[in-house]
N, CA, C and O atoms as a GROMACS GRO file, in nm:
protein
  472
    1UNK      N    1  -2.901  17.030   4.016
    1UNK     CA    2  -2.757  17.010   4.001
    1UNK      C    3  -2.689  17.038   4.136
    1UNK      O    4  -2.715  17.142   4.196
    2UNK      N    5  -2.638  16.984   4.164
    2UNK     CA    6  -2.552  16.977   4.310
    2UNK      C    7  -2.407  17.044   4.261
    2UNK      O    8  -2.349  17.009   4.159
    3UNK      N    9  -2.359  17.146   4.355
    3UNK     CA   10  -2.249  17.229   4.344
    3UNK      C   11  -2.130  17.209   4.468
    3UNK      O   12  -2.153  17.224   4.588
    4UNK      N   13  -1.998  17.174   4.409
    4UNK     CA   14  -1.900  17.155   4.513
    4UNK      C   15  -1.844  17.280   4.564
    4UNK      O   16  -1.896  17.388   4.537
    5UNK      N   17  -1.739  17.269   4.637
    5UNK     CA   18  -1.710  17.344   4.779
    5UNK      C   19  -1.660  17.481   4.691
    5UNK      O   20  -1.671  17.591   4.747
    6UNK      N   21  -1.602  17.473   4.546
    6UNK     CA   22  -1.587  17.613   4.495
    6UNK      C   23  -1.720  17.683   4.426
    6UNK      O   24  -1.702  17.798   4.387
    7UNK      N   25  -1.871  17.618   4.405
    7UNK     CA   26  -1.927  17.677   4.386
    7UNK      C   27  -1.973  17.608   4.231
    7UNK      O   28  -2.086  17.628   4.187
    8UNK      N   29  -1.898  17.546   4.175
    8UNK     CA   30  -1.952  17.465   4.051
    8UNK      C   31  -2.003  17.366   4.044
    8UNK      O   32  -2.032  17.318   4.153
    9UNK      N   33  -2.032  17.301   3.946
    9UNK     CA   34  -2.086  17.174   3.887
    9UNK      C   35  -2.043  17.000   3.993
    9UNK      O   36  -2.051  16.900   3.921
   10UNK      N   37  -2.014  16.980   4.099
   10UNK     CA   38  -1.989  16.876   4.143
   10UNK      C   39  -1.942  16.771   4.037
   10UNK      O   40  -2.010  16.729   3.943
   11UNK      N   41  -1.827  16.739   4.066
   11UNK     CA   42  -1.758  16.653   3.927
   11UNK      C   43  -1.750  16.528   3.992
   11UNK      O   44  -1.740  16.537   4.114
   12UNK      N   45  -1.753  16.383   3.934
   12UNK     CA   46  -1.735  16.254   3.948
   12UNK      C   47  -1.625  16.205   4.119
   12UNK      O   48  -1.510  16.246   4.102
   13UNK      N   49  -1.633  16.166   4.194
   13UNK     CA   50  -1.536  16.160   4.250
   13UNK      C   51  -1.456  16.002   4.237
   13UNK      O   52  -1.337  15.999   4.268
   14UNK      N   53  -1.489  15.938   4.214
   14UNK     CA   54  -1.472  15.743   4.162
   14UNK      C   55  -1.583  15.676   4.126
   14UNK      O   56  -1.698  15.705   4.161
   15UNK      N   57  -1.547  15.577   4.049
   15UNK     CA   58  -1.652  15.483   3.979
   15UNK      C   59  -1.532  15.368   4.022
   15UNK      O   60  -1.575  15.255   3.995
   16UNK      N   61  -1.466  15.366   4.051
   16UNK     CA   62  -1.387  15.196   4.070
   16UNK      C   63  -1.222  15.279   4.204
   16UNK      O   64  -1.120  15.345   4.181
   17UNK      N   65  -1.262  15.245   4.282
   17UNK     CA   66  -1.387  15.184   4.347
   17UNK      C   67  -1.543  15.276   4.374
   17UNK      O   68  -1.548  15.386   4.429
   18UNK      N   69  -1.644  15.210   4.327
   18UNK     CA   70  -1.777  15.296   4.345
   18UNK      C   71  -1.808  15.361   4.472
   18UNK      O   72  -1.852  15.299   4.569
   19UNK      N   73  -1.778  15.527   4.468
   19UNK     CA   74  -1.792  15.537   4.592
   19UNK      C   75  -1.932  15.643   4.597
   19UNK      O   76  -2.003  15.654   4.496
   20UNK      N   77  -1.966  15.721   4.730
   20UNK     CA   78  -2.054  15.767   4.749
   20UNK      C   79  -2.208  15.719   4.830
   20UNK      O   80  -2.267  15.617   4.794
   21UNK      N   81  -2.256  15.805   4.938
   21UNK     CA   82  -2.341  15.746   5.002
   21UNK      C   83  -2.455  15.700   4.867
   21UNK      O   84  -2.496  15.585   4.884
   22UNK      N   85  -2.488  15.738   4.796
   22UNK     CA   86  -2.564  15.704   4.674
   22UNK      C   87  -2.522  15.634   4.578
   22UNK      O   88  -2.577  15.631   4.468
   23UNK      N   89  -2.356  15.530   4.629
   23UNK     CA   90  -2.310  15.453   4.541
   23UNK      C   91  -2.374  15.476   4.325
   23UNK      O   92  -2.431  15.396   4.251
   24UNK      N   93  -2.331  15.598   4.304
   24UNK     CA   94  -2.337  15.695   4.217
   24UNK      C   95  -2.192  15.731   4.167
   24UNK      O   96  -2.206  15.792   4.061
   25UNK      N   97  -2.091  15.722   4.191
   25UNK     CA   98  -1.951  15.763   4.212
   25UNK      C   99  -1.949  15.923   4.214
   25UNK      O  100  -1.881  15.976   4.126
   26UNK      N  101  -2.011  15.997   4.296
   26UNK     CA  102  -1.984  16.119   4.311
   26UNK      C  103  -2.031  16.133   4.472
   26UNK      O  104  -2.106  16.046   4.516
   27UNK      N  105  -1.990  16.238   4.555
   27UNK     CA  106  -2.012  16.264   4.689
   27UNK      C  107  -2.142  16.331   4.708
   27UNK      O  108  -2.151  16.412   4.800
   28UNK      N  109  -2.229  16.310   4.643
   28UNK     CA  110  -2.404  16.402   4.700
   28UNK      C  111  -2.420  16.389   4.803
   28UNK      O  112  -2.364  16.298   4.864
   29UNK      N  113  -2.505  16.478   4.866
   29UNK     CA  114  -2.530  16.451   4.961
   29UNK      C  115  -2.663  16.522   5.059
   29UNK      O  116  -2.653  16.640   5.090
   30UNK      N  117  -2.751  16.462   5.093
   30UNK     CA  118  -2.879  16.449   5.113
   30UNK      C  119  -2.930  16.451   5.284
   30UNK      O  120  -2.874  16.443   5.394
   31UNK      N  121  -3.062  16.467   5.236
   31UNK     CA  122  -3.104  16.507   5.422
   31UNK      C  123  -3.154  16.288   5.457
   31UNK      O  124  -3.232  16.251   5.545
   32UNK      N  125  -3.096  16.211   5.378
   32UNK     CA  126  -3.106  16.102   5.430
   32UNK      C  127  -2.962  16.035   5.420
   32UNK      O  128  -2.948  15.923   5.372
   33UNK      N  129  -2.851  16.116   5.473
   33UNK     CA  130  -2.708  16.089   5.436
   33UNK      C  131  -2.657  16.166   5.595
   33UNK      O  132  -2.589  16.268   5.612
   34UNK      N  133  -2.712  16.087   5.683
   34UNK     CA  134  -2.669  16.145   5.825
   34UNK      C  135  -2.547  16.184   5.831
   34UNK      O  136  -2.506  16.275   5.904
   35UNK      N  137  -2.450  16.087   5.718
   35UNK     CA  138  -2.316  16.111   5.761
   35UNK      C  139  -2.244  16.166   5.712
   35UNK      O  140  -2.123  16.148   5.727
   36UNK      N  141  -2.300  16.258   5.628
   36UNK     CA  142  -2.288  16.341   5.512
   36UNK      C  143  -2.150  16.338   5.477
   36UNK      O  144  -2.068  16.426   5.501
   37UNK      N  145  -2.118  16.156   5.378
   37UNK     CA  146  -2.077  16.100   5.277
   37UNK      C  147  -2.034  16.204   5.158
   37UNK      O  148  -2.092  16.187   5.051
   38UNK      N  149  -1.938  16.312   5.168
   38UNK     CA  150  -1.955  16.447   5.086
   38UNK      C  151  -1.810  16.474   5.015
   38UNK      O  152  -1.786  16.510   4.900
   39UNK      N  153  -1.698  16.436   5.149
   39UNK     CA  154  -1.537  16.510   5.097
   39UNK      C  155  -1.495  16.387   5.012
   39UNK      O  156  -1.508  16.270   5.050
   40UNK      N  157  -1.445  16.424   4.900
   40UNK     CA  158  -1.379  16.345   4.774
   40UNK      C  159  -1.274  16.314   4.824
   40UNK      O  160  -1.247  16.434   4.825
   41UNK      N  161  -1.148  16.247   4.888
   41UNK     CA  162  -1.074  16.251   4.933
   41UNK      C  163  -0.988  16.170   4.880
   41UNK      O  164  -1.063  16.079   4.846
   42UNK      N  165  -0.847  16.128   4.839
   42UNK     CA  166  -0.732  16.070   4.792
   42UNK      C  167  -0.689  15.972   4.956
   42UNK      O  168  -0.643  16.038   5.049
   43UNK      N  169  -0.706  15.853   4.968
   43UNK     CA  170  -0.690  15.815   5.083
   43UNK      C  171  -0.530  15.810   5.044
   43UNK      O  172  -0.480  15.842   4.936
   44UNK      N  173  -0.441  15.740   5.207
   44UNK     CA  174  -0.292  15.717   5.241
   44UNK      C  175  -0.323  15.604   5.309
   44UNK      O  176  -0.437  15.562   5.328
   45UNK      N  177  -0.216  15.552   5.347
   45UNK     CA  178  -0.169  15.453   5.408
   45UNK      C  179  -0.221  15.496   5.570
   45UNK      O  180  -0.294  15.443   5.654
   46UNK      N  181  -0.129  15.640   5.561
   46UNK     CA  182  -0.134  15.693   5.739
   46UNK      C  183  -0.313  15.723   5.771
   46UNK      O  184  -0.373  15.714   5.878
   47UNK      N  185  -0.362  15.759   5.638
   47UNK     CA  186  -0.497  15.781   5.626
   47UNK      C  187  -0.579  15.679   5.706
   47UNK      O  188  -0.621  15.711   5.817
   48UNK      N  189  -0.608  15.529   5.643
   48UNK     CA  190  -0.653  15.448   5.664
   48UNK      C  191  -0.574  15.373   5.818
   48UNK      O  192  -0.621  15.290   5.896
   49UNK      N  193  -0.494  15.414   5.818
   49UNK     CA  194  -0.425  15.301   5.947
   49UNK      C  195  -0.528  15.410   6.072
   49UNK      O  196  -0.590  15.351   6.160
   50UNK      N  197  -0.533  15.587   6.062
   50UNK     CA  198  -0.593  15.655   6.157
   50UNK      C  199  -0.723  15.646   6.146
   50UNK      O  200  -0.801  15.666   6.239
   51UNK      N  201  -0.765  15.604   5.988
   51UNK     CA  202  -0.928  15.610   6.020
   51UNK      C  203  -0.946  15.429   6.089
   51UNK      O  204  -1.024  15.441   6.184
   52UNK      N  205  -0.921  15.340   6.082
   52UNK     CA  206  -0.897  15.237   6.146
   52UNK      C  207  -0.925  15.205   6.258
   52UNK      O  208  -1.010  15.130   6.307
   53UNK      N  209  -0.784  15.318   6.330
   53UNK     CA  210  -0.766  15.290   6.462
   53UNK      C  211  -0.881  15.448   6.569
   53UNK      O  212  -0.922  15.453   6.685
   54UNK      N  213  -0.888  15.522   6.477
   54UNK     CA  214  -1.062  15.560   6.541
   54UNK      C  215  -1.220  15.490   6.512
   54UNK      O  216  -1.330  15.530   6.549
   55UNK      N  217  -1.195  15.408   6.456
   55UNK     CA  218  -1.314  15.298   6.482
   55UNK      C  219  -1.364  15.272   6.325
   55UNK      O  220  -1.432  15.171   6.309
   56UNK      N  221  -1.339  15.344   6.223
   56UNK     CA  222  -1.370  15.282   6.075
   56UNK      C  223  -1.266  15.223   6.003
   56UNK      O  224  -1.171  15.266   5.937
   57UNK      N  225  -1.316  15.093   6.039
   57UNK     CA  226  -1.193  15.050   5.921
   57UNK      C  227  -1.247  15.045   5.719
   57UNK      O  228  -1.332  14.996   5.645
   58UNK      N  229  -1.153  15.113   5.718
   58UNK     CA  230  -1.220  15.122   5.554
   58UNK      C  231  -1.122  15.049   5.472
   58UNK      O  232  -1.152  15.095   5.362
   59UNK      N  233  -1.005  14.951   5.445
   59UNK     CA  234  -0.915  14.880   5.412
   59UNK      C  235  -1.013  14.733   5.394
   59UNK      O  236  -1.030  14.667   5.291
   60UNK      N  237  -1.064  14.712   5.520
   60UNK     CA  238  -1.113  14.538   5.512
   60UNK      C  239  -1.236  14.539   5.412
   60UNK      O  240  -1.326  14.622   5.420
   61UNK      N  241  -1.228  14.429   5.307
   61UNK     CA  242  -1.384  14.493   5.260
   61UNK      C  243  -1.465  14.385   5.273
   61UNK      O  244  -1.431  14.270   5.300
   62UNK      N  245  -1.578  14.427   5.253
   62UNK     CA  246  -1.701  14.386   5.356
   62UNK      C  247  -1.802  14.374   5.223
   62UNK      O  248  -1.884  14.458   5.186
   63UNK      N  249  -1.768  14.229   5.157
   63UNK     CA  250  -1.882  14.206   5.048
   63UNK      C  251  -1.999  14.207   5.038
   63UNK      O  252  -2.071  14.232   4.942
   64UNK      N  253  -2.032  14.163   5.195
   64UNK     CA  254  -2.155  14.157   5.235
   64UNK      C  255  -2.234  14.286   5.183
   64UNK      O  256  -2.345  14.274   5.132
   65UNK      N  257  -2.152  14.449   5.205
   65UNK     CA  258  -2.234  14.568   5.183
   65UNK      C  259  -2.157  14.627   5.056
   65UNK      O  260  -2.133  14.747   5.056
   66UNK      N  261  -2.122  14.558   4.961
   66UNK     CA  262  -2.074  14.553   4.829
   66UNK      C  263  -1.940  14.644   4.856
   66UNK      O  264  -1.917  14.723   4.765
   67UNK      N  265  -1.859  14.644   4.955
   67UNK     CA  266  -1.749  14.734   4.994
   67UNK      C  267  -1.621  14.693   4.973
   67UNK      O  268  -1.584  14.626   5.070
   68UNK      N  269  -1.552  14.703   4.904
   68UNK     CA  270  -1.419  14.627   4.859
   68UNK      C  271  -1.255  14.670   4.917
   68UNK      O  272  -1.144  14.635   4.877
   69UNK      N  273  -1.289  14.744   5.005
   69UNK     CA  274  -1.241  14.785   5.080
   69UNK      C  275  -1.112  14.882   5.069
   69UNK      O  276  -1.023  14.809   5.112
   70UNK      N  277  -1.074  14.960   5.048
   70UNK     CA  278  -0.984  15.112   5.007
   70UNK      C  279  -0.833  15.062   5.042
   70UNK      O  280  -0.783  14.994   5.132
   71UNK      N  281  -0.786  15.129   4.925
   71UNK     CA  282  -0.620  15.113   4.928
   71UNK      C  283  -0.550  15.292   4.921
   71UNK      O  284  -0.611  15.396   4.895
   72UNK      N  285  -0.418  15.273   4.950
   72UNK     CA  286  -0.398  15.393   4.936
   72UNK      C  287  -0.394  15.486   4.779
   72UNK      O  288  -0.349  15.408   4.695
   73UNK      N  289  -0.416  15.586   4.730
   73UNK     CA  290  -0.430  15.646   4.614
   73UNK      C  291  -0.586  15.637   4.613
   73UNK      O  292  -0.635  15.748   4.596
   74UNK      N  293  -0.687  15.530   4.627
   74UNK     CA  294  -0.820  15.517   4.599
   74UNK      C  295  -0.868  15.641   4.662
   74UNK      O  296  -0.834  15.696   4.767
   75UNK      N  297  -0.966  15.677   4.559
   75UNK     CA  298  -1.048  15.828   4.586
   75UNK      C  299  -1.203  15.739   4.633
   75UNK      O  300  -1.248  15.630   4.600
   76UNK      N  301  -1.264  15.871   4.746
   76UNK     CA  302  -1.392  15.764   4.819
   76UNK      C  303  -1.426  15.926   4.869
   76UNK      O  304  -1.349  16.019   4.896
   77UNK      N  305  -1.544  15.920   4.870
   77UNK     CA  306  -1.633  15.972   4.964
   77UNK      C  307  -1.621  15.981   5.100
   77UNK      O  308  -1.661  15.887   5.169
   78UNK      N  309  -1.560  16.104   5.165
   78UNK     CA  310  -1.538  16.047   5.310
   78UNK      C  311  -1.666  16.108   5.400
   78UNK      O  312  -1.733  16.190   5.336
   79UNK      N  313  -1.710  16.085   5.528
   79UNK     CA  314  -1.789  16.184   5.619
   79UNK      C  315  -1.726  16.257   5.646
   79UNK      O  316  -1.606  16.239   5.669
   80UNK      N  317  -1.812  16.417   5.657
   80UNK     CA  318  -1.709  16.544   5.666
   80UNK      C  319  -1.672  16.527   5.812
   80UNK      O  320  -1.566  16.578   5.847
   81UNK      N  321  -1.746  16.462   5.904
   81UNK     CA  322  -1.710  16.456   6.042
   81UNK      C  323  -1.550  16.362   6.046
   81UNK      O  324  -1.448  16.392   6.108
   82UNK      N  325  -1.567  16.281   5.987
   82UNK     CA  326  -1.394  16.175   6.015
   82UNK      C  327  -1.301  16.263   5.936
   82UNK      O  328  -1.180  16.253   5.958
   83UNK      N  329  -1.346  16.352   5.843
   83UNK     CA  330  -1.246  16.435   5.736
   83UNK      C  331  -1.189  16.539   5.857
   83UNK      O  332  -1.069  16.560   5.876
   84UNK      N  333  -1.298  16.598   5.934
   84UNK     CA  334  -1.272  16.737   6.018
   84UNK      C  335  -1.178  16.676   6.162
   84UNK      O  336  -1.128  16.761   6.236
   85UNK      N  337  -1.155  16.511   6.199
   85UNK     CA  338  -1.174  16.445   6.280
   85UNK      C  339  -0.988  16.434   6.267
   85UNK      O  340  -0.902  16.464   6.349
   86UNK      N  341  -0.978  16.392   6.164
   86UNK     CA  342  -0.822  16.322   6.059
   86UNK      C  343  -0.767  16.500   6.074
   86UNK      O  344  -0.654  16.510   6.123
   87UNK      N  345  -0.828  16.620   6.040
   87UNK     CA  346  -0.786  16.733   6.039
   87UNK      C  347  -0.726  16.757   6.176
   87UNK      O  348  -0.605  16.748   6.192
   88UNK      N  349  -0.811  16.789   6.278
   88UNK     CA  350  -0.773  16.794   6.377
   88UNK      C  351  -0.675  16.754   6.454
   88UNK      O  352  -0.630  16.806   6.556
   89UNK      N  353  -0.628  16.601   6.366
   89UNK     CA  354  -0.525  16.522   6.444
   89UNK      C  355  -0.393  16.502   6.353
   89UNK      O  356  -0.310  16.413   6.375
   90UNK      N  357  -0.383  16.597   6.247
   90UNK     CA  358  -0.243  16.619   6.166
   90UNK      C  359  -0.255  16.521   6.067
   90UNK      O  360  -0.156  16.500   5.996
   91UNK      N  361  -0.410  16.426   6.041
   91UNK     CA  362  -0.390  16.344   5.920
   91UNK      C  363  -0.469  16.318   5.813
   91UNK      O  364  -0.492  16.208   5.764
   92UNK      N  365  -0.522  16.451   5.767
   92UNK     CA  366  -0.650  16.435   5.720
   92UNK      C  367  -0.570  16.417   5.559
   92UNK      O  368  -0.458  16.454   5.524
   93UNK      N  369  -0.657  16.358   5.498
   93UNK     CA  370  -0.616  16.294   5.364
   93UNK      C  371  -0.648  16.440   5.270
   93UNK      O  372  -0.715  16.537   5.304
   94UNK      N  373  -0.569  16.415   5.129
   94UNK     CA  374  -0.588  16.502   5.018
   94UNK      C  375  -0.745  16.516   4.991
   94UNK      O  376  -0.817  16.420   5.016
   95UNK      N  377  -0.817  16.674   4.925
   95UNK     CA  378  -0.908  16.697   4.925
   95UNK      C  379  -0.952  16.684   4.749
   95UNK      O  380  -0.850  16.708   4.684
   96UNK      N  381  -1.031  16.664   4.689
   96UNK     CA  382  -1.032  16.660   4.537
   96UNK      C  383  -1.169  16.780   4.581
   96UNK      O  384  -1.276  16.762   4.640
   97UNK      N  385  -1.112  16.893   4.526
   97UNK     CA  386  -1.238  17.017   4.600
   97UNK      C  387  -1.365  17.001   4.493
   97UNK      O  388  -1.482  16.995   4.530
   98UNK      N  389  -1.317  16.993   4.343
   98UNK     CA  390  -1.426  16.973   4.221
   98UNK      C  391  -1.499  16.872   4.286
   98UNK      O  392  -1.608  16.911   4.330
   99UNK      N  393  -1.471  16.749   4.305
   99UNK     CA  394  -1.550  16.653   4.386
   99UNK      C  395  -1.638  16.628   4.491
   99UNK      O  396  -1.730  16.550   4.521
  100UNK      N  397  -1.564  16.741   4.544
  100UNK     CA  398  -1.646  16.762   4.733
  100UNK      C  399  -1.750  16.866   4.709
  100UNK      O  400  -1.754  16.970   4.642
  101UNK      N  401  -1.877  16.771   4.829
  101UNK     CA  402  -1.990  16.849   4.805
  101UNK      C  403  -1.992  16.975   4.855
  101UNK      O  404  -1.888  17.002   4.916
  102UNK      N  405  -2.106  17.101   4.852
  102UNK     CA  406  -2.068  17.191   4.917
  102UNK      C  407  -2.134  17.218   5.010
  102UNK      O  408  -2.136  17.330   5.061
  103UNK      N  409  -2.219  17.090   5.063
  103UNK     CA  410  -2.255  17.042   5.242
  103UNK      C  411  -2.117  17.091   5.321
  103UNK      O  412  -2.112  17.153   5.428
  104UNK      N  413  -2.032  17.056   5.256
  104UNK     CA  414  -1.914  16.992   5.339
  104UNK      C  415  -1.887  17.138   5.440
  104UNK      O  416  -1.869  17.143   5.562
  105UNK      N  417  -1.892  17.239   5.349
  105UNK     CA  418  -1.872  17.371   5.406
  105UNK      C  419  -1.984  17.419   5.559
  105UNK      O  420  -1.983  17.524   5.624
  106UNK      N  421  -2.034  17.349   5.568
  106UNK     CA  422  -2.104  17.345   5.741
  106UNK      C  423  -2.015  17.299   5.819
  106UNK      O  424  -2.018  17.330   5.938
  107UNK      N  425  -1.907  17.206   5.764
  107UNK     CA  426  -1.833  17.099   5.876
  107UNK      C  427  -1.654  17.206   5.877
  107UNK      O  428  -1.594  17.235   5.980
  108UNK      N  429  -1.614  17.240   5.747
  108UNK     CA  430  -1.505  17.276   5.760
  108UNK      C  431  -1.474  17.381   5.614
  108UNK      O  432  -1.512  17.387   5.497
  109UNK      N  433  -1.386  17.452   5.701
  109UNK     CA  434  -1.357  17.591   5.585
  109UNK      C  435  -1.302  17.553   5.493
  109UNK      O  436  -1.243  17.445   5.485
  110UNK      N  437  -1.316  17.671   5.372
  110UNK     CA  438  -1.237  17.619   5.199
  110UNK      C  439  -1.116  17.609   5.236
  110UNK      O  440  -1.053  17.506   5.210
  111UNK      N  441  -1.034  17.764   5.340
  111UNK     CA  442  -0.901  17.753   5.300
  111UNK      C  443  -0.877  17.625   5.423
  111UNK      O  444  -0.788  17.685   5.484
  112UNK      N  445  -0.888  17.532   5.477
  112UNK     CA  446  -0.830  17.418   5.547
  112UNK      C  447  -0.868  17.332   5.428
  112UNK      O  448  -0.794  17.238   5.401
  113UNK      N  449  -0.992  17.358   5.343
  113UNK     CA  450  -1.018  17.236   5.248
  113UNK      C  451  -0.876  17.258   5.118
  113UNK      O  452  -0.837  17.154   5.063
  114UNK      N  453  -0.836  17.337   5.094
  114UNK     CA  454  -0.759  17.425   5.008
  114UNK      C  455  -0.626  17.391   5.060
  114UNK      O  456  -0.539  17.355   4.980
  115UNK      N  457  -0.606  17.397   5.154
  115UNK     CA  458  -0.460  17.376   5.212
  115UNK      C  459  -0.434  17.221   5.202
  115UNK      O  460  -0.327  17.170   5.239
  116UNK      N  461  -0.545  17.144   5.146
  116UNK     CA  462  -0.562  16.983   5.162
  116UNK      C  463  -0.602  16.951   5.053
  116UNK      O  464  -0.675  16.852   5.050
  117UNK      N  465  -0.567  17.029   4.909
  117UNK     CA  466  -0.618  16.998   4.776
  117UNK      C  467  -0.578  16.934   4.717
  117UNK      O  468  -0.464  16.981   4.711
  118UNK      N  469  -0.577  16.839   4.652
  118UNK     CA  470  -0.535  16.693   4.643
  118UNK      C  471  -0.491  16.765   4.450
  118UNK      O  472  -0.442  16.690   4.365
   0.00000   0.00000   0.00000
């Protein structure tokens, strides 16, 4: 059983849109998940325009890799590195903590995850 960032049961994070590096709709996350695909996150508008314009665009979707591409409100799996990345720069998106794995806690603390609880 995989346990999120408070220590419980890891709960669902989306099924529509299907997210997760294990396209599973929950954030697991594994020693074959380099990008450790983990924070449950509530995307924004300002969200996606910054993850964008640092080099992921997650809006366009890309059928080719079954990706339909994120709107604002859509909950997704983010890498804790672009989560800690968006932090750093005043725009890190809402956190769904039940959701988020508790990998995530190598990359960034509860109370910044807490201060960002969706």
């Amino acid at each position: 059983m995989a346990h999120n960032v408070l220590g419980t049961e890891l709960a669902p994070c989306s099924l529509n849109p299907l997210t997760g590096f294990y396209r599973d709709g929950c954030c697991n996350s594994g020693g074959d998940d380099a990008g450790v695909h983990a924070v449950c996150v509530v995307t924004t508008a300002a969200f996606l325009e910054f993850s964008a314009q640092a080099g992921n665009d997650l809006s366009t979707p890309m059928p080719q890799h079954g990706f339909p591409g994120l709107n604002p409100g859509d909950q997704w799996c983010l890498c804790a590195s672009r989560w800690v990345e968006a932090f750093e720069a005043g725009m890190a998106p809402k956190v769904v903590l039940e959701a988020t794995h508790a990998r995530v806690l190598e990359w960034a603390t509860l109370d910044d995850l807490r201060a960002h609880s969706a």
